[in-house]
C-alpha positions in Angstrom: 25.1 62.2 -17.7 23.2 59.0 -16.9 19.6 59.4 -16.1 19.2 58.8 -12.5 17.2 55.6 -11.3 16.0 57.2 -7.9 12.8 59.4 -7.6 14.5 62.0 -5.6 16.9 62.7 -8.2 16.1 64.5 -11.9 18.1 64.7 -15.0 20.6 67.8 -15.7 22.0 69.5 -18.7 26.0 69.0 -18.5 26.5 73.0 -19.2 23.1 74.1 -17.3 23.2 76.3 -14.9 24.1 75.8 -11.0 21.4 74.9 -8.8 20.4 74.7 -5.2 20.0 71.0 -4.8 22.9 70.2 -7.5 25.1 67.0 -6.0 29.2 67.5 -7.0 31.7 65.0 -7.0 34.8 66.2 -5.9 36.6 65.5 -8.9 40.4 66.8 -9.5 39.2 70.2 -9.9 37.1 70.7 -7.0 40.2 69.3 -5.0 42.0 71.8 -6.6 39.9 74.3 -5.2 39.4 73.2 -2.3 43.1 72.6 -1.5 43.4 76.2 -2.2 40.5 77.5 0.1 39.3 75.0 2.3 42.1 72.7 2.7 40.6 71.0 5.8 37.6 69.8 3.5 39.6 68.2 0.7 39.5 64.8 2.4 38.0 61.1 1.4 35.3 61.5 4.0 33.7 64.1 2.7 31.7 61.7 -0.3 30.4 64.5 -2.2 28.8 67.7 -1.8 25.8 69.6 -2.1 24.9 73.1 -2.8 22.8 75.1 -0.3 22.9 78.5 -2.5 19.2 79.6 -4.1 18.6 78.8 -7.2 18.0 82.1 -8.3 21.1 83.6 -6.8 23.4 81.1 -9.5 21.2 81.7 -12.8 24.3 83.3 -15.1 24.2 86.6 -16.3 27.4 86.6 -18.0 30.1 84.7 -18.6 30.3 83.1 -15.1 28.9 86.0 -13.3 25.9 85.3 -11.0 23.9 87.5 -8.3 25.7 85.4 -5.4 29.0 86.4 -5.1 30.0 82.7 -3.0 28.2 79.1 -3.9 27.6 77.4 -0.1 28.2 74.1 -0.2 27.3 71.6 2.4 29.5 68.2 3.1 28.2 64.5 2.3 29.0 61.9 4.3 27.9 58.2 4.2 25.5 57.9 7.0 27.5 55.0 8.4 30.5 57.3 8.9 28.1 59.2 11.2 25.4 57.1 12.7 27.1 56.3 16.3 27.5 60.4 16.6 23.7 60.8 16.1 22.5 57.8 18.4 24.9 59.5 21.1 22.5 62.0 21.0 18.9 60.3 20.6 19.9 57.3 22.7 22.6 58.4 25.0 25.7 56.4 25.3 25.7 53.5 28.1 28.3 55.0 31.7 29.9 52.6 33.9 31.2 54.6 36.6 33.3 57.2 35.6 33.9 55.9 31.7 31.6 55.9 29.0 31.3 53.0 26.2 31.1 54.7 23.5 29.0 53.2 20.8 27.9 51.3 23.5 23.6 52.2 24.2 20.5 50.2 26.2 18.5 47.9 24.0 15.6 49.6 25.3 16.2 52.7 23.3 16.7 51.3 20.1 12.9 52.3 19.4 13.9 56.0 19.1 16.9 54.7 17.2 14.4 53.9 14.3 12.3 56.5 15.1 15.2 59.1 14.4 16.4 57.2 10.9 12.8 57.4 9.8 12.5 61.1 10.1 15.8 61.2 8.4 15.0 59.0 5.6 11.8 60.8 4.6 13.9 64.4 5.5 11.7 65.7 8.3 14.9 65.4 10.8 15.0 69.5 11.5 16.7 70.1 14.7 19.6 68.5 13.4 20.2 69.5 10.1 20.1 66.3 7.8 19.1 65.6 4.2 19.4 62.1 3.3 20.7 60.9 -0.2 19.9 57.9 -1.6 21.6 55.9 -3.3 21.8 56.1 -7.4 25.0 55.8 -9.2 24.1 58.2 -12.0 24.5 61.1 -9.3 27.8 59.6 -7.8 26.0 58.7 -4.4 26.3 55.0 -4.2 25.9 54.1 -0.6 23.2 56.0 1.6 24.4 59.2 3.1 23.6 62.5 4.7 24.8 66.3 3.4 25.4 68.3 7.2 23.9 71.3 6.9 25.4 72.4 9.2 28.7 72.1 8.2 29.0 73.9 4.4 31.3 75.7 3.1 31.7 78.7 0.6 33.2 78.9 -2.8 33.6 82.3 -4.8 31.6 82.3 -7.7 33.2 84.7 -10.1 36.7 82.0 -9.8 35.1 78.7 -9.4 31.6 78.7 -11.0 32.4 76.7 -14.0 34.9 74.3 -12.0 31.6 73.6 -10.5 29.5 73.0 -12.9 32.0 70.5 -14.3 32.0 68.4 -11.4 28.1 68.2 -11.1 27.0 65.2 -11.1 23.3 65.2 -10.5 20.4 67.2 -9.4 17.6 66.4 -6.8 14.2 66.5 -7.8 12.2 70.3 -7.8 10.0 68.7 -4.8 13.4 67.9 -3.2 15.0 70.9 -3.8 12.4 72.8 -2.0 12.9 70.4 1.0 16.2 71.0 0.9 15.6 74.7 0.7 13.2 75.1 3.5 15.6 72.9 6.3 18.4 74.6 5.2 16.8 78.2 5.8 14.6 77.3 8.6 11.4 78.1 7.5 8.5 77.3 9.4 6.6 75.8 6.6 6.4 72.1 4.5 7.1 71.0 1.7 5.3 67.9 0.7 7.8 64.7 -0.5 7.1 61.4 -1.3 8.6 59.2 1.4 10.9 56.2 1.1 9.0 52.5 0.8 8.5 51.6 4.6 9.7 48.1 4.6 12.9 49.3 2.4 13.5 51.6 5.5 12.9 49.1 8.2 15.9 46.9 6.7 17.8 50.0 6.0 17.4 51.2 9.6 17.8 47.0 10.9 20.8 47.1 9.0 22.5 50.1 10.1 21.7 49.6 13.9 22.5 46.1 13.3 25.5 44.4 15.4 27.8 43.0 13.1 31.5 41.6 13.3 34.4 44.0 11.6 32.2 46.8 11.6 33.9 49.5 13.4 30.7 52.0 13.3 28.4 49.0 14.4 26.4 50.4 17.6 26.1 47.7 20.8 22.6 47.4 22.4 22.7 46.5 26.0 19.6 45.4 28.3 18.8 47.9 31.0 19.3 45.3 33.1 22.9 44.6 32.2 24.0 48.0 32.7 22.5 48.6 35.9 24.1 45.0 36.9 27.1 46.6 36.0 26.7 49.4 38.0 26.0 47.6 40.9 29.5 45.6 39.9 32.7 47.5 42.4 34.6 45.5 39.9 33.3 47.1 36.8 33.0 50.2 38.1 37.3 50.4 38.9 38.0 48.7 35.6 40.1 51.1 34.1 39.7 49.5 30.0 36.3 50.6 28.5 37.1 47.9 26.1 37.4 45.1 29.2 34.1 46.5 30.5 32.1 46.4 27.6 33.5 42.4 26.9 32.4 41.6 30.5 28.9 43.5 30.4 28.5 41.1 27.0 29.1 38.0 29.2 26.1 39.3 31.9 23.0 37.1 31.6 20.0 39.0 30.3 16.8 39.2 31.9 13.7 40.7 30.4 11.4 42.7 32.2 9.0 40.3 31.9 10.9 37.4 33.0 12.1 39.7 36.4 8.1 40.4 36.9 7.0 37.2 36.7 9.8 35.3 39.4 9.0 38.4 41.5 5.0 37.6 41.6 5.9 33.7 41.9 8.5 34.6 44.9 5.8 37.4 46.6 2.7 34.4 46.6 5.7 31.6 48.0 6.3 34.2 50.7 3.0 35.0 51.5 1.1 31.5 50.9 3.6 29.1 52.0 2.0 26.4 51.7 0.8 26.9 47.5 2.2 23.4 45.6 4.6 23.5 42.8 1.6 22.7 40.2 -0.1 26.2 41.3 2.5 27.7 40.6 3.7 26.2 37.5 0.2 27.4 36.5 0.1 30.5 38.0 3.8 31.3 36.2 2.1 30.0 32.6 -0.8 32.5 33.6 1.4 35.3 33.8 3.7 35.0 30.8 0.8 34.4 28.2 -0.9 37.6 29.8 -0.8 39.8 27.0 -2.4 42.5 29.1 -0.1 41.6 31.9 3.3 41.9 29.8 2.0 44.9 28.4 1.9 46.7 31.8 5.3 45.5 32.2 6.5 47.0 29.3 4.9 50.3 30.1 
């Protein structure tokens, strides 16, 4: 095996033991088995996997023969493959009447967008049951992905154990492996990991939540204020083609808070001092918008 590149990862003996932590490629063989066993999981989604079972519990004591009697494995997936399912859940998919656009979420909740990719990118995302690979080619992982832990499956030992072992191809780190160890049992306790360069995860998250054409799993951020237009819309609302929907909400004009704050204090003084010339409030209007303290009220 190559030496991997990434600090996450470690090098492995070909003929070493199993270990929790150990990254397989499902080679012919492991589609073999899994064909036999878990059918449903022998499918291109599914990247690579990665086993959940203790260390200790897969130490050989025989020819093939180990304490655990199955090897859990949990699947990989490219993160792309799953991102629009997670931000359904942090930032809550956009409704227009009775439909909702799915992919579809308000611009102003892209912050806990990042927030979430950060905690996954440095594995502190618990309640959902993430650890992130990064990319390395020696370990077979070569775009940035996610093993579900919550979605593993079991392999007998005593059949499959060297089948395994052959289609290793990596390792994660000891640090890592404890990580991986402690979200996977939910223990109440941490384990101490050295996390990923912050401007390499600000373009990693960018890119991800990034609109882009031909991307299928690209997410759309919409203003608050162009969904709640919407919603005000009869039209919109009895549209019966989410797709139509979200093409007109794109064509809505977008105001920022800001901009909706400051043409309502410029129409409340024209209402209430009738006779203030257009150079007040030309000034007054400058004023507001280079207010720091005043946009940041807005904001809040």
């Amino acid at each position: 095996m190559d030496a991997p590149t990434h600090f996450t990862y470690q090098p492995v003996q070909e003929e070493s033991d199993l270990a929790q932590g150990d990254i397989l490629q499902p080679n012919k063989e492991l589609r073999e088995v899994l064909q036999a066993v878990h059918p449903y999981f022998d499918d291109l989604r599914y990247s690579a996997f990665l086993v959940l079972t203790q260390t200790c519990d897969l130490v050989r004591r025989g020819p093939s023969q180990c304490k655990s009697p199955y090897v859990n494995l949990a699947v990989v997936r490219p993160i792309e493959d799953v991102l629009l399912s997670l931000l359904d859940r942090t930032c809550g998919s956009v409704r227009i009447g009775p439909h909702t656009l799915q992919g579809v979420y308000e611009r102003e909740s892209k912050a806990k967008a990042h927030e979430l990719l950060d905690r996954v990118f440095n594995q502190n995302e618990q309640a959902l049951g993430l650890f992130f690979l990064h990319p390395d080619a020696s370990v077979g992982i070569t775009e940035p992905c996610v093993a579900l832990l919550q979605v593993s499956i079991a392999v007998r030992a005593p059949e499959h154990y060297e089948k395994l072992v052959r289609a290793r191809a990596g390792r994660l780190e000891a640090t890592f492996q404890s990580k991986l160890g402690w979200l996977a049992g939910n223990l109440y306790s941490r384990v101490a990991t050295i996390d990923m360069d912050k401007e390499r995860a600000k373009a990693l998250a960018n890119n991800l939540l990034s609109t882009e054409a031909g991307r299928e799993t690209s997410p759309t951020w919409l203003s608050r204020a162009q969904v709640e237009a919407a919603q005000a819309d009869a039209d919109l609302r009895d549209e019966g083609d989410p797709l139509a929907i979200l093409e007109q909400l794109e064509k809505l004009p977008v105001h920022r808070p800001v901009d909706v704050a400051v043409t309502r204090v410029i129409d409340a003084v024209t209402d209430i001092f009738g006779d203030a010339s257009g150079r007040h409030l030309r000034r007054l209007e400058a004023r507001l918008r280079s207010d720091d303290r005043f946009k940041k009220a807005i904001r809040s």
